[in-house]
N, C-alpha and C positions, 0 to 999 in steps of 0.2 A: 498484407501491408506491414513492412517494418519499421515500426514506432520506436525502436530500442535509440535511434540517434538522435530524434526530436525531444524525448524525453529525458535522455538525459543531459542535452543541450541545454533544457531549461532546465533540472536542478540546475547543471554547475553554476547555469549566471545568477543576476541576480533580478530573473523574473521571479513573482509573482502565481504560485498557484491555484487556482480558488477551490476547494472542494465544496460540491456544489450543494452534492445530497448525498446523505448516508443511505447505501443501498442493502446495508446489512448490520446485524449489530446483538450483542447479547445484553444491553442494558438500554435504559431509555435517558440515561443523564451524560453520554458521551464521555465519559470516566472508564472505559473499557473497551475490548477490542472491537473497533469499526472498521466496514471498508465504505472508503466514500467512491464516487465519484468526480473524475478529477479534468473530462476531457472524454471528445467521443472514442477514444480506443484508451484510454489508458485510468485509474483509480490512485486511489491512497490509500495504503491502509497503517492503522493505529494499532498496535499489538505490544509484548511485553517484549523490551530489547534483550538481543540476544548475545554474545559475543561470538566471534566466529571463530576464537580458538576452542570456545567451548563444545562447538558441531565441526568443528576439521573441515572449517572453508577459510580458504586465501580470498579475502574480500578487497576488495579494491578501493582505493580513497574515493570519500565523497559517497557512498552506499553504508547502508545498517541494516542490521537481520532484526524481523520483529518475529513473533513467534503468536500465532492465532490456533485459534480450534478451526479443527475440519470444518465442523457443520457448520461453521460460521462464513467459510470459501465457498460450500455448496448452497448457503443459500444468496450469497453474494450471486454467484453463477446463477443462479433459478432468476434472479430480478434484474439480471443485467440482459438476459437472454431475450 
């Protein structure tokens, strides 16, 4: 299923998205990189921003690079599964 036009339908407007639950996370006061749960196919995650000339990507307007630890994707993936 391709969610890549729904979702970025609703950033660009101005809904509203709720994250629901944190399904991963390396600290317990949300001051650190999280990945939540944002919708049944799609997340949110909280990491350290990144610029994109700094990693040599042409980003698109309206998108931002966060930058997360691995283990912290693999265990998102273990609780989303």
């Amino acid at each position: 299923m391709d969610t890549s036009k729904s979702i970025a339908d609703d950033l660009a407007g101005d809904s509203v998205i709720v994250a629901s639950r944190a399904v991963a996370n390396i600290c317990n006061t949300g001051a650190c990189p999280t990945v939540y749960e944002s919708g049944p196919a799609s997340v949110v995650v909280q990491g350290f921003k990144v610029s994109a000339d700094r990693v040599g990507i042409d980003l698109p307007d309206g998108e931002t690079l966060v930058e997360i630890p691995r283990e912290l994707l693999a265990e998102a993936l273990r609780n989303l599964s």
